[in-house]
N, C-alpha and C positions, 0 to 999 in steps of 0.2 A: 504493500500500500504506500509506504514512505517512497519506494524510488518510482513507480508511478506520478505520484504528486511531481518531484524533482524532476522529472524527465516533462512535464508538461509548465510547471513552475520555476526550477531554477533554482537558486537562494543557498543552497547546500550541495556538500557533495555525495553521490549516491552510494547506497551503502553494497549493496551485493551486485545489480545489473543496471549497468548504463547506458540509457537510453535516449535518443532524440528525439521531441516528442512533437508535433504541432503547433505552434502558440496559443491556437484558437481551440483546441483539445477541452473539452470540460475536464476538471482535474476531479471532479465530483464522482462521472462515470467513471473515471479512471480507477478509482478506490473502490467504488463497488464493482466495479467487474474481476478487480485482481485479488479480493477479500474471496467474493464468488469462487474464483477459480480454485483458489491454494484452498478454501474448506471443501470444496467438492471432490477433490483428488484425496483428501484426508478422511473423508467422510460422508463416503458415496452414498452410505446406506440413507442418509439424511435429505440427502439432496431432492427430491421429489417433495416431502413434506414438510421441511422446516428452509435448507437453502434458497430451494428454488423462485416460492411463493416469498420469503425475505428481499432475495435478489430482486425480483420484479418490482416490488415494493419501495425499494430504496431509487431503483431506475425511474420511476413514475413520478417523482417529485422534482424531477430534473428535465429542463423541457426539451421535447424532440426537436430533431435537428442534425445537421453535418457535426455537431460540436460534440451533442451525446455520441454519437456514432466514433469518431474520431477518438473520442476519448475511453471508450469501451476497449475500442481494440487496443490502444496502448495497455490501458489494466491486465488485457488479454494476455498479451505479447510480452510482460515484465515476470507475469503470474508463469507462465510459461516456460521460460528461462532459467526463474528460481528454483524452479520443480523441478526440471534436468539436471539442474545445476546440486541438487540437495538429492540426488536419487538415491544415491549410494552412503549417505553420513549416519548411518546404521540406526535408523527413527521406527521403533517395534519392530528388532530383531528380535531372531526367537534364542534367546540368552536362558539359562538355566541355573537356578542357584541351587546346590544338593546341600541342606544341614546335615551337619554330624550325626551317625548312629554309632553307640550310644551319644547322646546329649555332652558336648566339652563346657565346660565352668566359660562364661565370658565370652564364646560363640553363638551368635544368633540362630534361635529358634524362630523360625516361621508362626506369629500369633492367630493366623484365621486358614481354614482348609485352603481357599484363594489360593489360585498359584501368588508368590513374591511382586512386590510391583516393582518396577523401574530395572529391572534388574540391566537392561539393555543402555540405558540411560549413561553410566558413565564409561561405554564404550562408543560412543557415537561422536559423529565431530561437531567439536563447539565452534559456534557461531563467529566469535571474536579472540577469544582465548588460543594459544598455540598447543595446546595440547589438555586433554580433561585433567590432570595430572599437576596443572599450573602451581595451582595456587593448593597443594591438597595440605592441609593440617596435619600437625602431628596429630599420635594418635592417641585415643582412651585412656585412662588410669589403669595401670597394673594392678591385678586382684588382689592382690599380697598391700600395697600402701596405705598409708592415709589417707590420701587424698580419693583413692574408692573408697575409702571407708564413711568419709564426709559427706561425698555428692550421693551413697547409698543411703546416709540414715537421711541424709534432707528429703529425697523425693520417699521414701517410706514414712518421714511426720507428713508433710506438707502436702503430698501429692495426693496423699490415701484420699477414697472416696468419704469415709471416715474422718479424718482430720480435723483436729480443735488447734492446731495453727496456724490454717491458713485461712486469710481475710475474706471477706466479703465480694471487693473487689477482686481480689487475687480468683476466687471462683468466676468471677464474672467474666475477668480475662482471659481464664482458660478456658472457659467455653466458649466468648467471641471467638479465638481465635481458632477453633476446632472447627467451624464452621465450612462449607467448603470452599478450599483457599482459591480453586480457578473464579471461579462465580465472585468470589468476595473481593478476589486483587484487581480482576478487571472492572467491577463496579464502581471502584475506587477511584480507576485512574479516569474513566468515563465523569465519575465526577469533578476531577481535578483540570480537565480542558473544558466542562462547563463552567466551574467558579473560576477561571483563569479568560472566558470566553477566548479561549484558541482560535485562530482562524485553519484553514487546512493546513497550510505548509506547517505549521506550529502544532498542531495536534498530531499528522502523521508524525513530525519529528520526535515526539516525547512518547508517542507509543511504542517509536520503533524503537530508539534509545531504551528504555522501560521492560519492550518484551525481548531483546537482546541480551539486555542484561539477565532479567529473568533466565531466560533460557540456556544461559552460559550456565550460574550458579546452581543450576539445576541438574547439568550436567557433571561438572566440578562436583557436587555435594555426593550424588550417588557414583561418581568413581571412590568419592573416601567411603562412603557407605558399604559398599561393595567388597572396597580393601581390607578394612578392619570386620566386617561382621561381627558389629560389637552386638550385645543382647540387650533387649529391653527391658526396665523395670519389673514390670509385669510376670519376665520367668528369672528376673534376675534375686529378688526378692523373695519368690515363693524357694528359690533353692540357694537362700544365702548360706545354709550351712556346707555347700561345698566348695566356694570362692577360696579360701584358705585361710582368708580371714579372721580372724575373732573378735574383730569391731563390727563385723555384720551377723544380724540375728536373722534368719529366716524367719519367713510368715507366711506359711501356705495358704491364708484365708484371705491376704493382702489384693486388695482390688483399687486400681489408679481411679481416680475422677471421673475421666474422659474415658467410657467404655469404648471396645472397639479399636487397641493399639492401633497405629498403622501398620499394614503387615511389611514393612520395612526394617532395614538393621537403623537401630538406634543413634549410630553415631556417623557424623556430626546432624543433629535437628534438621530437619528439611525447611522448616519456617523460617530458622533461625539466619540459613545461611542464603534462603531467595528474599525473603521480605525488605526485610533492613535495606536490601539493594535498593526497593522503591524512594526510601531518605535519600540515599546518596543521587540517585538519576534527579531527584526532584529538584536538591539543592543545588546540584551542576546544572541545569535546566534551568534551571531562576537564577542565578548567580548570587545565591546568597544562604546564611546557614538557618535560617529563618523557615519550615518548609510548608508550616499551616495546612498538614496533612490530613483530611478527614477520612479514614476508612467505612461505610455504612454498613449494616449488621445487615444479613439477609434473613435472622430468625426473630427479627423485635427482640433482639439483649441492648439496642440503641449504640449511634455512632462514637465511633472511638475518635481525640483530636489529638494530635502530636505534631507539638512547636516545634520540634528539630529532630534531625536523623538520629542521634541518640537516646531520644526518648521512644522512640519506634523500637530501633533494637534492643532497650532495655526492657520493655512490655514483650514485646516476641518472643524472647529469647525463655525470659524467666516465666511466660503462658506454660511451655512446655513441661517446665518441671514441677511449674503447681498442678497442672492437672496430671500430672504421674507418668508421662510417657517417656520422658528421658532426664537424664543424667546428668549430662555434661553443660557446665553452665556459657552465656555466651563469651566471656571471654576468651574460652580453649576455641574458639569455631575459625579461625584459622584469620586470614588476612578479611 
């Protein structure tokens, strides 16, 4: 959608396919037809009853003419390129994680029958990043330390569904953020080019910026995911008596806040290490550390505000371990 807009607009330079586009091009068309495109090749099955009638939809408010037309086929013809261009960057390979039989202390166990999610994720090629591997964090706490010992008994007070330590708020923010994070991040930013009233060149730019970054972090987080196969609270907890530990006390009755782990390896956070991203695009984006971020709730728990990228990833980060699904706080979550 952004180098569509560029190819007919100008202003910037484009980010994956560079195009020469009309001057007289609608850049309007241009975004709906190459949005069309790239969901329909992703999501055939859709296309008929939710794409197609969307697509027509967005076209009809744009008036006919050589300008729609013109500008169609550019969206076409960008949308096109990309897709060629992204065939092969391994996006739902069939990748396979096998856990441990018997069960090893500190290796992730799979929490729902579900096959693993993402498993493919940080073998596939990132977007801007030179390698998934870039930026990967150290790894987990050693089950023998203190320091498991500490981020064990925290999310076993605080995170229990049980719990007489954790606040009010702090329940409220783990469950905002449990929410579904595609629905919820893109709501967000849909409302952040309406209170900024963006015009196109400006709105494609900060979405593309936004889901770039997005989709790099995301890639980055489950190659560390992947790497360490660290365990979740949830089986980490019920079998603390065989870590080696003796500052962790198993509880096999111990059940987190937020039912439903994700059936992912626990370390590093998946929130922790895509969200935060949205402070940092916003404040580079605005040129300033100011980001006046409103997230909106998609279940009435009411919108969350956050005056700087700091304050984003310090609710993020610490959602996760109050509502019980991980461990590691955000300072270990890597660059």
């Amino acid at each position: 959608m952004y180098d569509s807009v560029i190819a007919v607009k100008g202003g910037y330079e484009p980010f994956a396919v560079d195009v020469d586009a009309p001057w007289d091009a609608s850049a309007a068309a241009a975004v709906a037809a190459a949005a069309h495109r790239v969901l329909a090749h992703h999501l055939e099955a859709q296309a008929a009853t939710i794409l197609d009638p969307a697509y027509e939809a967005s076209l009809a408010t744009i008036p006919n003419g050589f300008a729609k037309r013109l500008g169609v086929a550019v969206g076409e013809h960008v949308a096109a390129r990309l897709i060629a261009r992204r065939a092969d960057d391994g996006f739902r390979a069939p990748v396979t994680y096998t856990p441990p039989e018997p069960p090893i202390p500190g290796v992730w166990i799979p929490t729902a029958p579900t096959p693993p999610i993402g498993a493919y994720l940080g073998l596939m090629e990132p977007f801007s990043l030179r390698a998934p591997n870039q930026f990967r964090p150290d790894g987990p706490p050693a089950l023998p330390t203190r320091q498991w010992a500490r981020e064990y008994n925290e999310v076993q007070a605080i995170g229990s569904i049980t719990s007489t330590t954790r606040t009010a708020d702090q329940t409220l923010a783990a469950r905002f953020w449990a929410e579904p994070p595609v629905q919820q991040a893109r709501g967000s930013f849909r409302r952040f080019v309406d209170d900024h009233d963006l015009d196109i060149v400006e709105a494609s730019r900060f979405m593309a910026m936004v889901s770039v970054t997005y989709a790099d972090a995301l890639i980055a987080c489950f190659d560390a995911k992947y790497h360490y196969a660290y365990w979740r609270p949830v089986t980490a907890i019920h079998a603390g008596d065989t870590d080696g530990n003796a500052a962790t006390i198993a509880d096999p009755a111990w059940s987190p806040l937020l039912a439903g782990t994700p059936n992912h390896p626990e370390y590093p956070s998946a929130h922790s290490c895509i969200t935060p991203t949205a402070g940092r695009v916003i404040a580079r984006f605005l040129g300033t550390r100011r980001i006046d971020f409103t997230v909106p709730s998609l279940t009435g728990l009411g919108d969350r505000h956050f005056t700087r990228p700091r304050d984003l990833t310090y609710e993020v980060g610490n959602a996760r371990i109050w509502g019980g699904t991980t461990t590691a706080p955000p300072s270990r979550m890597g660059p």
